[in-house]
C-alpha positions in Angstrom: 0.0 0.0 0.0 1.7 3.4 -1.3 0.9 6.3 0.9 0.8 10.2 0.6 1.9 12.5 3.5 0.4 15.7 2.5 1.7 18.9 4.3 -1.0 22.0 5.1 -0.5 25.5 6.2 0.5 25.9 9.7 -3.1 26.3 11.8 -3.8 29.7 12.1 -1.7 30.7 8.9 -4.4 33.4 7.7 -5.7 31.9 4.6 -9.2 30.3 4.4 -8.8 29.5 0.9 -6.0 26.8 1.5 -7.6 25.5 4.4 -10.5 24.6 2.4 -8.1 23.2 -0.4 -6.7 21.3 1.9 -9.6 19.8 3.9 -11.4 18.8 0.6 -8.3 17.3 -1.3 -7.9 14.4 1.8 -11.5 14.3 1.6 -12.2 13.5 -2.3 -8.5 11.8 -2.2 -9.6 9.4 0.9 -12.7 8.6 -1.2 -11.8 7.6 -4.2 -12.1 3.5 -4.5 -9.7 1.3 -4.8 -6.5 3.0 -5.7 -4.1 1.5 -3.4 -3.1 4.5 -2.1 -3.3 5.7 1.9 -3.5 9.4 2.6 -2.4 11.1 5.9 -1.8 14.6 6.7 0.9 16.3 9.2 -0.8 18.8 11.5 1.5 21.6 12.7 0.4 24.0 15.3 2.1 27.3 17.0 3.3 27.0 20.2 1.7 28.8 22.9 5.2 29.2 24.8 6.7 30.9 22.4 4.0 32.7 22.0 3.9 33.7 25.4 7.6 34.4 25.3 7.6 37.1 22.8 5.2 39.3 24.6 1.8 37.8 23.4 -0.9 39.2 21.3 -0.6 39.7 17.5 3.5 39.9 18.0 3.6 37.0 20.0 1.7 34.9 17.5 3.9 36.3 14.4 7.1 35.0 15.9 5.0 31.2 17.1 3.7 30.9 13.2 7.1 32.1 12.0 8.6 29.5 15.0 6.3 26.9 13.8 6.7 27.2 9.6 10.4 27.0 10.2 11.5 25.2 12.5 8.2 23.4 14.5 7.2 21.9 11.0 10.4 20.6 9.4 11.2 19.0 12.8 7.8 17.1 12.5 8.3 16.1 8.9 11.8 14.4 9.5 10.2 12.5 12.6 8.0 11.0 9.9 10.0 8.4 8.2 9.9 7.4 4.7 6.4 8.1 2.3 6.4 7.6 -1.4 5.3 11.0 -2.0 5.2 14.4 0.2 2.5 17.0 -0.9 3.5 20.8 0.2 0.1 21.8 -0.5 0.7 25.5 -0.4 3.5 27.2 -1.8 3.6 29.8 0.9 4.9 27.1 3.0 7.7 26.3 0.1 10.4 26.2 2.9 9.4 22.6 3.8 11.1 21.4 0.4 14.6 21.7 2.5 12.1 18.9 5.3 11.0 16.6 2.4 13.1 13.9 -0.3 13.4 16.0 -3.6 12.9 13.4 -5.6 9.3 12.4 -3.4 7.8 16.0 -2.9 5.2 17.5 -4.8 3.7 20.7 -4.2 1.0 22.7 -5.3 1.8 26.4 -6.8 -1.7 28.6 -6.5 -0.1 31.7 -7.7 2.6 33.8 -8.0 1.2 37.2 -7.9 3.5 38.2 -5.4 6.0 37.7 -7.6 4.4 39.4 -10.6 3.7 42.3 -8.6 7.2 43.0 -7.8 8.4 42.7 -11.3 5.8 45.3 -12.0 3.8 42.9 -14.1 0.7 44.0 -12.0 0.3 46.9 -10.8 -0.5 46.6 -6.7 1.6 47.6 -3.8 3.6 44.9 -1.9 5.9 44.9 0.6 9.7 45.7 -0.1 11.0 42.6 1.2 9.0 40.7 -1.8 11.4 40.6 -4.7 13.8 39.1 -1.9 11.5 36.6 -0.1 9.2 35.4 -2.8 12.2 34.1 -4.8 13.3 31.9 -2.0 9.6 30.3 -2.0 10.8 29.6 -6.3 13.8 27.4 -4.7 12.0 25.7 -2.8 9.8 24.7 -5.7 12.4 24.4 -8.2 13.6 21.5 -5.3 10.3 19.4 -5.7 10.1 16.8 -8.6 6.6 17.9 -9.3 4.4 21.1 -9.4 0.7 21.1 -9.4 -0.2 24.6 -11.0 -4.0 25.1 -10.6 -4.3 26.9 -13.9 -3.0 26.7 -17.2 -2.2 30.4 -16.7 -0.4 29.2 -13.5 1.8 27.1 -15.3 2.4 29.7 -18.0 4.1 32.2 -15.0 5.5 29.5 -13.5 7.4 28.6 -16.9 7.7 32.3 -18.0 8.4 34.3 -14.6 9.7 31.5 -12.3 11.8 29.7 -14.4 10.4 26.4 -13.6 10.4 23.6 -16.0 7.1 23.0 -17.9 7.6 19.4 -17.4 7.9 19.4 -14.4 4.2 21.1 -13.7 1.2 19.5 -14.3 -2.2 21.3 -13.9 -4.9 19.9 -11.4 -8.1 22.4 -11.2 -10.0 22.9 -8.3 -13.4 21.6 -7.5 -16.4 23.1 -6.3 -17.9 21.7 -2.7 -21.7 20.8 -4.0 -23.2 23.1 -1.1 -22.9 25.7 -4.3 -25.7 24.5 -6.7 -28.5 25.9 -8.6 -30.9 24.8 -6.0 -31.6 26.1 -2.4 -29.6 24.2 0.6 -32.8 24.3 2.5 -35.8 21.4 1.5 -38.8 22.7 0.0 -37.9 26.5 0.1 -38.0 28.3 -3.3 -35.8 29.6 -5.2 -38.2 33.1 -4.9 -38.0 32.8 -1.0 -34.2 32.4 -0.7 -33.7 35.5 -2.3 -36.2 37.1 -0.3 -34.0 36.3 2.7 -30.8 37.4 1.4 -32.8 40.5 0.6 -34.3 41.8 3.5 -31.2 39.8 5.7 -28.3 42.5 4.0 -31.4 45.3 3.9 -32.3 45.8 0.0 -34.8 46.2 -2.0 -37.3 44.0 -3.2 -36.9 45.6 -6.6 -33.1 45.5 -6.1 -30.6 44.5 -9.0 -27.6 43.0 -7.6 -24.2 42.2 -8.3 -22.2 40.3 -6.2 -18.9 40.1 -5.5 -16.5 38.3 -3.3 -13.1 40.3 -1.7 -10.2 39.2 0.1 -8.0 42.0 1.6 -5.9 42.2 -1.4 -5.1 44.9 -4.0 -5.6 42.8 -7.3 -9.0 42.0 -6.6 -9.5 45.3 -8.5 -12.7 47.1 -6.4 -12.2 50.5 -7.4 -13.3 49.3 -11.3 -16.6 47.9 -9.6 -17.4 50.9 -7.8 -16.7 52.9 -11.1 -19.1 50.9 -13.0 -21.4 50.9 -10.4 -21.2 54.9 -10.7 -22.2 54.5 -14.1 -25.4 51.9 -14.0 -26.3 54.2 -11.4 -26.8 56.8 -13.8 -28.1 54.9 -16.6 -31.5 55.0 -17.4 -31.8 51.4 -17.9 -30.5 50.4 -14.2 -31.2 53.6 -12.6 -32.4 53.1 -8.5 -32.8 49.2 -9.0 -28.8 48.8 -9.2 -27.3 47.7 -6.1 -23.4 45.7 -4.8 -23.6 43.4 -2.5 -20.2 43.2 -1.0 -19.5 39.7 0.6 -15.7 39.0 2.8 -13.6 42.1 3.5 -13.7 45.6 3.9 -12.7 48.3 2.1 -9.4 50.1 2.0 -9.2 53.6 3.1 -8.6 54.7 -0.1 -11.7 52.7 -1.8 -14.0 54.4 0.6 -13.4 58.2 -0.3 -13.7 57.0 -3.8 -17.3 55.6 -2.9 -18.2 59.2 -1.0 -16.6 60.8 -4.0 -18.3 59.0 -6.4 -21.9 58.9 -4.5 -22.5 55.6 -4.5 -22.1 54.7 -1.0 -26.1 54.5 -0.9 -25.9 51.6 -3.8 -23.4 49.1 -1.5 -23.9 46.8 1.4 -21.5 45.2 3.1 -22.8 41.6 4.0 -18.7 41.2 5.6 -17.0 37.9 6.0 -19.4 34.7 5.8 -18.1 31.7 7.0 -21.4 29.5 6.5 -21.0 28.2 2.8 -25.4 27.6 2.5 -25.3 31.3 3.1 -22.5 32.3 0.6 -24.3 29.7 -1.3 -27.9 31.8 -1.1 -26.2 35.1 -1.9 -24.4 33.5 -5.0 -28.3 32.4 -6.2 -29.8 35.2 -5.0 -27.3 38.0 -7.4 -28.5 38.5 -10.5 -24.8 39.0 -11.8 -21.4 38.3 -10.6 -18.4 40.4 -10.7 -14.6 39.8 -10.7 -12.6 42.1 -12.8 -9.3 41.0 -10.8 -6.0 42.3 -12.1 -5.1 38.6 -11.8 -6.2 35.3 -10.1 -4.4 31.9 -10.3 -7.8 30.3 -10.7 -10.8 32.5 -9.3 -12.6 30.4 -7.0 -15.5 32.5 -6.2 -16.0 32.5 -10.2 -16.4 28.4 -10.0 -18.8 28.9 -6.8 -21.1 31.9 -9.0 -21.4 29.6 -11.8 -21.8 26.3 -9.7 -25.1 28.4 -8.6 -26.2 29.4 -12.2 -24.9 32.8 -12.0 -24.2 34.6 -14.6 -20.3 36.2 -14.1 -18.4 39.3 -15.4 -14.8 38.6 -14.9 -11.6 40.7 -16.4 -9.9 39.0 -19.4 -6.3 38.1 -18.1 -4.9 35.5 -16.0 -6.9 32.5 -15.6 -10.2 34.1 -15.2 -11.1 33.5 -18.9 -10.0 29.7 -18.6 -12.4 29.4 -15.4 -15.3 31.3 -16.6 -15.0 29.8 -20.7 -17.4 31.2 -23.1 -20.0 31.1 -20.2 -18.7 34.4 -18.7 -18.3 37.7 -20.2 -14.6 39.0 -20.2 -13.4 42.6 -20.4 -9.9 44.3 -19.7 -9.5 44.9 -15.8 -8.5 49.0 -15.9 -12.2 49.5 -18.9 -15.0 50.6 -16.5 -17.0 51.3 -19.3 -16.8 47.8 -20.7 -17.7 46.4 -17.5 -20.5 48.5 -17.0 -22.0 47.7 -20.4 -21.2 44.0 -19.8 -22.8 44.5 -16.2 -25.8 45.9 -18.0 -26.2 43.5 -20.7 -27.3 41.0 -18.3 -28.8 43.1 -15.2 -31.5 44.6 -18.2 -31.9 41.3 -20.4 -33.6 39.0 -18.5 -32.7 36.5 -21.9 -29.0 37.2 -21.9 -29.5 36.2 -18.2 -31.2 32.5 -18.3 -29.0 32.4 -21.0 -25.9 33.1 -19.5 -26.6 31.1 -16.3 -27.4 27.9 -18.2 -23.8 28.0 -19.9 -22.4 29.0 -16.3 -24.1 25.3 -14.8 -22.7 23.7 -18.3 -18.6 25.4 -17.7 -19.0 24.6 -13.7 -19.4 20.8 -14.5 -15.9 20.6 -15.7 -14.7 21.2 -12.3 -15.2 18.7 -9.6 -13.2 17.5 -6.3 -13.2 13.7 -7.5 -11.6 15.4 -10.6 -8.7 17.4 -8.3 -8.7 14.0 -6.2 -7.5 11.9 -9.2 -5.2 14.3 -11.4 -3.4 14.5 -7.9 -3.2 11.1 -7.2 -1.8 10.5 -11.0 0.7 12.7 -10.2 1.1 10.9 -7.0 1.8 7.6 -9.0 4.6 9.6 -11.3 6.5 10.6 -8.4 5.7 7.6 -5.8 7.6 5.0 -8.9 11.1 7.4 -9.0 13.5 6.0 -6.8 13.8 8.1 -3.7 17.4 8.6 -3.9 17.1 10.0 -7.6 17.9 13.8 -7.9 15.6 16.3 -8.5 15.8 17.9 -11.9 16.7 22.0 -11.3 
């Protein structure tokens, strides 16, 4: 029986995306039948006493993660013993590469925006230390014998901007938990009377319009193009009052703010914040008419997977992998055109035809992405690396 040690973020490491990565890989990996494989993860937690021993509060628990990534964690994979394959499934935690066998580690690559952003191939602000830090995270993956990019456009940076060998990369999409469906979570309620809730539950209208989008605290998500176009439908005759953003995960920076007051849309907006209870995320997705994601770039775009999953019609910017995600089921437009994505906004908030329309292709795209799918492109890569011989090199 071959067996797969697969290595998440240290607990508290603040990303809620990989979590969820993680917890549904082992899930659709342990179900998959008869594949002669076992699958085990290593648990790595902060230490309280070092915690406790650098003061405390948020600068006590920076130096325990930092503590625990670095040293905590490697310690705990050496303790392990031999596996056919390691699985880094985060490259953020790419310093466990120097922990795990070269020639048995794969490791999964979400993006390398980071990276991009530094180079000035987006334009965000990032912290200094970036063009030196992120570039030791590309040895550590350059150490691994494979790479599972999440995109094709993944790969392509990966190739292009990292350096890494395209054979050594093979792309595994995400899946989509099936809590995010056409159809309400609840039995028997209607489709009517779940959006009534979201409704009056995030206080609009019953006339209202929505788009929906989802925000992380991050630059390249792009909001101030939303709040531009949403300037613009609110002056168009054929949105006018009915128009309305639902915001859903974080706040807005300072910055994005004044440009609401100065742009006078502040009355359009509500702020639903972070929702940790997927039937509700679920609800809203079902509940919007449209979508919206014009990010400056995405490694894949999971919220664009989770709006069409619901039959949403999405809007999404034309770079990255957000036109591979959202297929010919999704309209694309450049990221910095506010015009474009208000008319594209418009074109399904006043048709209710483009609409149905555009929702039944988003259900069609969203059933080429699946978690038994991820489960079983990972475990073939799991079978390329688990037949090398463990003391065989890793390629550079």
């Amino acid at each position: 029986m071959n067996k797969a040690v697969l290595l998440p973020n240290v607990e508290g490491f603040p990303s809620e995306s990989m979590r969820r990565y993680a917890a549904e890989l082992l899930r659709a990996l342990c179900a998959l039948p008869g594949v002669g494989w076992t699958f085990d993860e290593i648990v790595c937690a902060p230490d309280a006493r070092v915690s406790a021993a650098f003061g405390g509060g948020a600068t006590g628990e920076k130096f325990a993660s930092r503590h625990a990534r670095f040293l905590k964690y490697p310690r705990q994979i050496r303790s392990v013993g031999g596996a056919p394959v390691f699985h880094i499934l985060d490259h953020s935690h790419a310093n466990l590469a120097w922990a795990t066998p070269p020639a048995r580690t794969v490791l999964t690559c979400h993006d390398i925006i980071p990276l991009l952003a530094a180079k000035g191939l987006v334009s965000m602000p990032h912290p200094a230390l970036t063009r030196f830090t992120f570039p030791l995270r590309v040895r550590g993956m350059k150490r691994c014998r494979k790479i599972i990019a999440i995109s094709e456009s993944t790969k392509k940076t990966l190739v292009e901007i990292a350096g890494i060998p395209a054979e050594k990369i093979e792309v595994v999409y995400y899946g989509c938990n099936p809590v995010f469906g056409p159809q309400p979570a609840s039995p028997g309620e209607s489709l009517a009377d779940e959006r009534r809730g979201v409704l009056g539950r995030f206080g609009l209208p019953a006339t209202a319009r929505v788009i929906l989008h989802v925000a992380t605290a991050t630059r390249y998500k792009n909001t101030p193009a939303i709040l531009q176009a949403l300037r613009i439908l609110k002056e168009a005759p054929a949105a006018g009052r009915d128009v309305w953003l639902l915001r859903v995960g974080a706040g807005f920076f300072d910055d994005e703010a004044a440009l609401i007051t100065r742009l006078g849309v502040g009355d359009r907006i509500r702020h639903a914040g972070k929702i940790f209870d997927d039937r509700v995320l679920g609800a809203c997705y079902r509940a919007a008419d449209v979508f919206v994601f014009p990010s400056l770039w995405e490694g894949f775009g999971w919220p664009v997977l989770e709006a069409m999953s619901c039959g949403t019609p999405v809007v999404v910017s034309n770079v990255a992998s957000l036109p591979e995600v959202a297929g010919d089921a999704g309209i694309a437009v450049p990221p910095d055109d506010h015009r474009a994505l208000a008319a594209a906004l418009l074109s399904v908030l006043a048709d209710p035809a483009e609409r149905a329309s555009r929702s039944a292709r988003a259900l069609v795209q969203a059933r080429r992405f699946s978690w038994d799918a991820c489960a079983r492109g990972t475990l073939a890569v799991y079978e390329q690396v688990g037949g090398m011989r463990a003391d065989r090199p890793s390629s550079p």
